[in-house]
N, CA, C and O atoms as a GROMACS GRO file, in nm:
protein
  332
    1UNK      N    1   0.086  -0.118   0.000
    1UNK     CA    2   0.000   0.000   0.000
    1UNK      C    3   0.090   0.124   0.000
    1UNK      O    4   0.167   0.133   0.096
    2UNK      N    5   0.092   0.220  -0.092
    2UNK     CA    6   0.180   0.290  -0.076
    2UNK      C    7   0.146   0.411   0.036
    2UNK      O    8   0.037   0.420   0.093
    3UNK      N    9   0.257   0.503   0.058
    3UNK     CA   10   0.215   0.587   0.198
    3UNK      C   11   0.135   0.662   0.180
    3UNK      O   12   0.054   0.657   0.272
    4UNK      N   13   0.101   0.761   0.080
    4UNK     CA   14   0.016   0.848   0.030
    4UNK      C   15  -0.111   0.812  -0.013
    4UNK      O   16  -0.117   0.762  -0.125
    5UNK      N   17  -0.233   0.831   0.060
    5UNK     CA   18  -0.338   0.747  -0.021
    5UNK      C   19  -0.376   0.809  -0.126
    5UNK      O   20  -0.457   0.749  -0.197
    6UNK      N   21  -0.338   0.926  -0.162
    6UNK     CA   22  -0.404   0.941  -0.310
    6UNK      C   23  -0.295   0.940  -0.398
    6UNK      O   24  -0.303   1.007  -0.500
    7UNK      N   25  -0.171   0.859  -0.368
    7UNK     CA   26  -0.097   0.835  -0.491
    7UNK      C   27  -0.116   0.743  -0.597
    7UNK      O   28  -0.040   0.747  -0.693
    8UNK      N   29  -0.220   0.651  -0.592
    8UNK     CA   30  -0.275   0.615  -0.742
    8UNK      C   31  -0.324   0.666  -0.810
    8UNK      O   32  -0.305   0.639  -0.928
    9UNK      N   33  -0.450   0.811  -0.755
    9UNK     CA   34  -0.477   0.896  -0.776
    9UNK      C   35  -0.424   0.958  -0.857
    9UNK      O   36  -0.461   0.940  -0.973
   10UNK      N   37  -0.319   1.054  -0.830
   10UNK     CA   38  -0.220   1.104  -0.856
   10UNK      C   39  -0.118   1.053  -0.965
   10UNK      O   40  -0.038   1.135  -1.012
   11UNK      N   41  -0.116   0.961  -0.995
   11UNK     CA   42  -0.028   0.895  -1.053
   11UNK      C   43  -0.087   0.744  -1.098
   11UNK      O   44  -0.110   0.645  -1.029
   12UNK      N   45  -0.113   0.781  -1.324
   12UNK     CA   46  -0.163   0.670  -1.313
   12UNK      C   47  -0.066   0.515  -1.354
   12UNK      O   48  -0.114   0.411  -1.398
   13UNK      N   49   0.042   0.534  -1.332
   13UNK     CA   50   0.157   0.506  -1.327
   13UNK      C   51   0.211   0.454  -1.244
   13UNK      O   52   0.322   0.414  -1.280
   14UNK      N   53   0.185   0.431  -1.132
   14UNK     CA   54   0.221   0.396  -0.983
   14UNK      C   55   0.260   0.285  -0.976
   14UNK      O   56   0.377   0.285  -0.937
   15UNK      N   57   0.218   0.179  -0.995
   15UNK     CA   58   0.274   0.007  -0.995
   15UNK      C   59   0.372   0.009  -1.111
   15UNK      O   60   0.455  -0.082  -1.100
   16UNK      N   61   0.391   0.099  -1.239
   16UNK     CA   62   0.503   0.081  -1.315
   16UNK      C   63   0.590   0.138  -1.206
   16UNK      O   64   0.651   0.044  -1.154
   17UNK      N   65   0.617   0.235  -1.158
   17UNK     CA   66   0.707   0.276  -1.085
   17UNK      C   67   0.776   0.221  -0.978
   17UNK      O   68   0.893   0.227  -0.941
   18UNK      N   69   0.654   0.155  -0.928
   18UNK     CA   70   0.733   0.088  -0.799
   18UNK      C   71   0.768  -0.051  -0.839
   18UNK      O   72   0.774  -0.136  -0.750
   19UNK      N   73   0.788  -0.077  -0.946
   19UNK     CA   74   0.814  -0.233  -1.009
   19UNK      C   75   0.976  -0.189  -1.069
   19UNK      O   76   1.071  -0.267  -1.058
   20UNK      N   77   0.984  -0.092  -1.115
   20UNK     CA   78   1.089  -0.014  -1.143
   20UNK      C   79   1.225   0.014  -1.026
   20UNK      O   80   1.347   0.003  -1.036
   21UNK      N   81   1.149   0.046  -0.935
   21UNK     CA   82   1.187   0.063  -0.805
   21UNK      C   83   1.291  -0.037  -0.734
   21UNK      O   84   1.403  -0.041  -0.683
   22UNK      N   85   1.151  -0.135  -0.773
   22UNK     CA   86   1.200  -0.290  -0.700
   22UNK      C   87   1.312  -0.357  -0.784
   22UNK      O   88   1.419  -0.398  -0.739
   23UNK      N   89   1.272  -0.360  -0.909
   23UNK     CA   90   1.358  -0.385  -0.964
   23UNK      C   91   1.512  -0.338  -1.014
   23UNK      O   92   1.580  -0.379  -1.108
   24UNK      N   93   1.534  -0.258  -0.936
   24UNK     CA   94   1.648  -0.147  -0.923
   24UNK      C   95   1.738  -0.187  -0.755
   24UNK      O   96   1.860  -0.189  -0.734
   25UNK      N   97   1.631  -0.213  -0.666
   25UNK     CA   98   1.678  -0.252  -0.537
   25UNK      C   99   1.708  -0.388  -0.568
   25UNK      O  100   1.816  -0.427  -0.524
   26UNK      N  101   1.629  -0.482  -0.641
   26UNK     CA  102   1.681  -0.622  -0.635
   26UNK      C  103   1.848  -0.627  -0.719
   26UNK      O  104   1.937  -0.712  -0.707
   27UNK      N  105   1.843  -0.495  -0.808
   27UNK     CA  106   1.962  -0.564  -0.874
   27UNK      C  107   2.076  -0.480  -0.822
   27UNK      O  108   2.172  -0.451  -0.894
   28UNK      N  109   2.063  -0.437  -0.683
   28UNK     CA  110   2.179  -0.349  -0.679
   28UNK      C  111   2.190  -0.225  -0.750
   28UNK      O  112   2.306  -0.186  -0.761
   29UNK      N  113   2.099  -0.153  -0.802
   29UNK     CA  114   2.113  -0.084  -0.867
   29UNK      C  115   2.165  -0.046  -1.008
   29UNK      O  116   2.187   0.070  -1.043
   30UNK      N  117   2.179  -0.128  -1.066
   30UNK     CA  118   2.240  -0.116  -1.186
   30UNK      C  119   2.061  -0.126  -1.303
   30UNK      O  120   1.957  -0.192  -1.303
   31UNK      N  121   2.127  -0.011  -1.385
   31UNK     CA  122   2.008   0.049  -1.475
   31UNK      C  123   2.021  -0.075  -1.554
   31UNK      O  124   1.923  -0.148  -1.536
   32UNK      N  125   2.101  -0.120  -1.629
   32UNK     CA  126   2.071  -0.191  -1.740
   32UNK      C  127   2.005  -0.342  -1.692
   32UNK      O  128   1.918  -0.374  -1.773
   33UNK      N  129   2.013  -0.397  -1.635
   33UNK     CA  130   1.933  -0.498  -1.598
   33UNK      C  131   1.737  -0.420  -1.544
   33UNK      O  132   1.663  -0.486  -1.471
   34UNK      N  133   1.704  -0.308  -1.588
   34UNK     CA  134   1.610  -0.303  -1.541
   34UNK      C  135   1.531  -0.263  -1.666
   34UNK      O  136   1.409  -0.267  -1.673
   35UNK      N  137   1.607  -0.227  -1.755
   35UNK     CA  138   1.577  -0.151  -1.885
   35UNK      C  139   1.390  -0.146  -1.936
   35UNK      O  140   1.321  -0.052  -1.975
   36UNK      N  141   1.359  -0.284  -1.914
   36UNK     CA  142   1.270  -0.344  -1.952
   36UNK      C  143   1.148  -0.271  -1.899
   36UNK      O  144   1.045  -0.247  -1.963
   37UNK      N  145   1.176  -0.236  -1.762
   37UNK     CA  146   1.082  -0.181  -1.670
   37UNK      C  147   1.067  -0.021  -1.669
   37UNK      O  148   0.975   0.054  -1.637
   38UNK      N  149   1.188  -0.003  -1.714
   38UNK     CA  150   1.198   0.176  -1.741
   38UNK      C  151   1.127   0.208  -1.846
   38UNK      O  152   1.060   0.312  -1.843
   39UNK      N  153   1.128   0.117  -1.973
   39UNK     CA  154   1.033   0.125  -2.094
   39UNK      C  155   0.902   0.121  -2.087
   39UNK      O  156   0.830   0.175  -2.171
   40UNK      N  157   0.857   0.050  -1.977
   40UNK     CA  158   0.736  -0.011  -1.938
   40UNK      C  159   0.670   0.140  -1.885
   40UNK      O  160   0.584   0.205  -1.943
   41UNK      N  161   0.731   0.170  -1.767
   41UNK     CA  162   0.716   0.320  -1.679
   41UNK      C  163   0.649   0.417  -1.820
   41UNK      O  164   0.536   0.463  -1.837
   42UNK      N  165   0.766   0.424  -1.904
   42UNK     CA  166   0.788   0.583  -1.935
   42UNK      C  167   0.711   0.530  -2.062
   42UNK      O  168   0.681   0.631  -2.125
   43UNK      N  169   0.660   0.409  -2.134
   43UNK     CA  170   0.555   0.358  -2.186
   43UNK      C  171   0.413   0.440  -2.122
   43UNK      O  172   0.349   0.527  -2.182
   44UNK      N  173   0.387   0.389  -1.993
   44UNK     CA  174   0.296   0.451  -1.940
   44UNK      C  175   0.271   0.587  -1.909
   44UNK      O  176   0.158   0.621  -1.878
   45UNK      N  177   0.386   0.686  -1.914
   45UNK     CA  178   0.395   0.833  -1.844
   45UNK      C  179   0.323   0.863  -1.998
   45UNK      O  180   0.221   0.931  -1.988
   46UNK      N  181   0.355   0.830  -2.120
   46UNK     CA  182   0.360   0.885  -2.269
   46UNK      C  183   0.188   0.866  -2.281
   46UNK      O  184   0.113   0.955  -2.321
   47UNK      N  185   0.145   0.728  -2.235
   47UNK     CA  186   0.044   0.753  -2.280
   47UNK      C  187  -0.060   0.864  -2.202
   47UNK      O  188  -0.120   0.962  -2.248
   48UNK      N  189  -0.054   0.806  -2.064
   48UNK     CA  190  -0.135   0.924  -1.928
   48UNK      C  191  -0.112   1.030  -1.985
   48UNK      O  192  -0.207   1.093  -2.032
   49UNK      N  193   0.026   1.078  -1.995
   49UNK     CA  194  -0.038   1.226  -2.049
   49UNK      C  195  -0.070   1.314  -2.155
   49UNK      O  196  -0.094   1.434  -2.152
   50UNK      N  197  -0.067   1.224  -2.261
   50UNK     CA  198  -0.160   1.227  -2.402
   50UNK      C  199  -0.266   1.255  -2.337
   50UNK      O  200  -0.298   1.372  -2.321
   51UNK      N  201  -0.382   1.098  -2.258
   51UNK     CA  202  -0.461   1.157  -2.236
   51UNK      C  203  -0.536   1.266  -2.142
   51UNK      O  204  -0.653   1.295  -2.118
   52UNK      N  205  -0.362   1.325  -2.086
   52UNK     CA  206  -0.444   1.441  -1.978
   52UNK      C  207  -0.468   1.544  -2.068
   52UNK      O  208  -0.554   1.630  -2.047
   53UNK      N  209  -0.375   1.538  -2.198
   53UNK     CA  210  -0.356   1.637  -2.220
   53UNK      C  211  -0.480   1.662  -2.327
   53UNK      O  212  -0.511   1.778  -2.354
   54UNK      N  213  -0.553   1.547  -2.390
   54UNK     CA  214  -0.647   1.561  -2.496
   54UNK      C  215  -0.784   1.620  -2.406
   54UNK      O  216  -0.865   1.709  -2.433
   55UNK      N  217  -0.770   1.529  -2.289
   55UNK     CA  218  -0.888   1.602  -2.180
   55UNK      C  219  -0.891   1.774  -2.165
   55UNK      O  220  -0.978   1.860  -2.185
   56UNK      N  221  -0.744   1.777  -2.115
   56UNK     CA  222  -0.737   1.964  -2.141
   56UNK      C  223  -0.814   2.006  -2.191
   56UNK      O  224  -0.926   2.050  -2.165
   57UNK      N  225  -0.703   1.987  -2.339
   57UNK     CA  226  -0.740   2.074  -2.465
   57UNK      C  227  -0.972   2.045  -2.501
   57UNK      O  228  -1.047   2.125  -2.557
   58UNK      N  229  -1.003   1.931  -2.450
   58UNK     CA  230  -1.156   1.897  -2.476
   58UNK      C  231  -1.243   1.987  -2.389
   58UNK      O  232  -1.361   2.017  -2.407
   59UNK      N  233  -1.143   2.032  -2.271
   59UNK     CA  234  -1.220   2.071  -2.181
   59UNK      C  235  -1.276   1.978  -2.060
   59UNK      O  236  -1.369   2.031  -1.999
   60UNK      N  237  -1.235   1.840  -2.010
   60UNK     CA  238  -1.289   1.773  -1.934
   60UNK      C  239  -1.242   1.761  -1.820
   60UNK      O  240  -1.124   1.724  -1.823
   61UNK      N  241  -1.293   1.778  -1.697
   61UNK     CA  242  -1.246   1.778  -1.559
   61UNK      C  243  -1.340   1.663  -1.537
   61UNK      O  244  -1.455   1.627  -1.562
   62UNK      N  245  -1.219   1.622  -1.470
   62UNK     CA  246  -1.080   1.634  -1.395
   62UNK      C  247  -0.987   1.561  -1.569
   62UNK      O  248  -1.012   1.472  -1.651
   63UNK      N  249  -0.863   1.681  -1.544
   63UNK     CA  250  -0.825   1.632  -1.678
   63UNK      C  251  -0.743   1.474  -1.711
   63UNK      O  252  -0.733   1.427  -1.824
   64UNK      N  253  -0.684   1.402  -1.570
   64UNK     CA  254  -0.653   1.259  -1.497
   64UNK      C  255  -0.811   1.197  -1.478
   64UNK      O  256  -0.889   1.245  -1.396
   65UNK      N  257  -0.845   1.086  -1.563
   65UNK     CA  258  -0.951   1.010  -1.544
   65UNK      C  259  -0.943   0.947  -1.386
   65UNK      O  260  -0.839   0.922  -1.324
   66UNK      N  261  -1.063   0.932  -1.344
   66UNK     CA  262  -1.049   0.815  -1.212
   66UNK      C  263  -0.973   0.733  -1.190
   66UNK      O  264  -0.877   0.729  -1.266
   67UNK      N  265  -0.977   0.664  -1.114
   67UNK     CA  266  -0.913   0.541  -1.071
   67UNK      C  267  -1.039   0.453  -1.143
   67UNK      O  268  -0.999   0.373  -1.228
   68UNK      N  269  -1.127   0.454  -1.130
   68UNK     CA  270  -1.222   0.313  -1.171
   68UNK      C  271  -1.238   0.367  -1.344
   68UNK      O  272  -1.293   0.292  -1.425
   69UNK      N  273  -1.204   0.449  -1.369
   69UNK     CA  274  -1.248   0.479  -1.544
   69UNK      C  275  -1.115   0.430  -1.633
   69UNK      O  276  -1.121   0.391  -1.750
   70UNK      N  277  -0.994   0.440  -1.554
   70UNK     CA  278  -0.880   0.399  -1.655
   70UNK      C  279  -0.880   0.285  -1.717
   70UNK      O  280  -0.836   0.292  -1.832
   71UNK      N  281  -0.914   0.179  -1.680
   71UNK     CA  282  -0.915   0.050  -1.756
   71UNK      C  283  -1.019   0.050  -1.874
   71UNK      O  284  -0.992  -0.015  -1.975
   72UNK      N  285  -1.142   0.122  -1.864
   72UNK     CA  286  -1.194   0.127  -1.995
   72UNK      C  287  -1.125   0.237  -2.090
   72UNK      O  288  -1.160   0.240  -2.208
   73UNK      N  289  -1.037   0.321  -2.046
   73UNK     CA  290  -1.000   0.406  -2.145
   73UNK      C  291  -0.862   0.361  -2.202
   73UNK      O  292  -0.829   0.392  -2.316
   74UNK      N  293  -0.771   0.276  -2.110
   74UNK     CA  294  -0.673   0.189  -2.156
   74UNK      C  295  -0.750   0.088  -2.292
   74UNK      O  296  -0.714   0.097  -2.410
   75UNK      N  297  -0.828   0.024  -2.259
   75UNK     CA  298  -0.889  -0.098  -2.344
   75UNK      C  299  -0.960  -0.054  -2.462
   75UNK      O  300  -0.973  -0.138  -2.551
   76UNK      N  301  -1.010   0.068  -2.482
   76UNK     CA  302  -1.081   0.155  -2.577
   76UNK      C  303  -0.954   0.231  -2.662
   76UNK      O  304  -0.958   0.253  -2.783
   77UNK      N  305  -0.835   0.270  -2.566
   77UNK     CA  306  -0.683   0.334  -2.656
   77UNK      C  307  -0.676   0.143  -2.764
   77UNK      O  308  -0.677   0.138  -2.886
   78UNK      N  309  -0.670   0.036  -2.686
   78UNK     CA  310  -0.648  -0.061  -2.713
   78UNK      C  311  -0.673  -0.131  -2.872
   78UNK      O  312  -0.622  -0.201  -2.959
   79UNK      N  313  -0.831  -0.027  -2.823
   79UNK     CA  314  -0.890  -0.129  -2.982
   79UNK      C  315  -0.875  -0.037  -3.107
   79UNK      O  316  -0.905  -0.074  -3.221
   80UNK      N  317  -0.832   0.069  -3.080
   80UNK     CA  318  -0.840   0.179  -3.167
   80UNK      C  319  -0.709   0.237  -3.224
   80UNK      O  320  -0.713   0.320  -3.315
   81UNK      N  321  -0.574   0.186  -3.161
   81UNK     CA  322  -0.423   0.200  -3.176
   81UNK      C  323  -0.443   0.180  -3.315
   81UNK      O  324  -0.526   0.109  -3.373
   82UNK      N  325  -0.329   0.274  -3.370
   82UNK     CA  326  -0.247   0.214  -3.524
   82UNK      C  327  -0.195   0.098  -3.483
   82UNK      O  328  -0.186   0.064  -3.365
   83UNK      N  329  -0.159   0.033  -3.577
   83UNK     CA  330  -0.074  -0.079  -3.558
   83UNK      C  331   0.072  -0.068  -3.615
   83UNK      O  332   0.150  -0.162  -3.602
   0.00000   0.00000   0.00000
């Protein structure tokens, strides 16, 4: 549980990060054995704030979707991606 309760909130990114984290403490720190997970993270930062930012520009508050709305808007980016 992380310390902050509205850091999922806040961040829809949060389990990439702390997987990142972990995986940084398990290896001693060394970046390149984690690579995988940093892609994963900053995978996720690229998309969140596309869509904070399309919310902006639309006008929709709160411009960070919920916590219970992200998985349909992940799965809806999903079906609709270029390939």
């Amino acid at each position: 549980m992380p310390k902050n309760a509205d850091a999922e909130k806040n961040n829809p990114c949060l389990k990439e990060q702390e997987l990142s984290y972990k995986c940084l403490s398990k290896n001693n720190f060394d970046h390149g054995k984690c690579e995988l997970y940093y892609a994963n993270y900053n995978n996720c930062k690229e998309f969140w704030n596309k869509v904070r930012a399309d919310r902006r520009a639309q006008g929709i508050v709160p411009h960070l979707p919920d916590v219970a709305d992200r998985e349909t808007i992940k799965a809806e980016y999903m079906k609709t991606k270029p390939a």
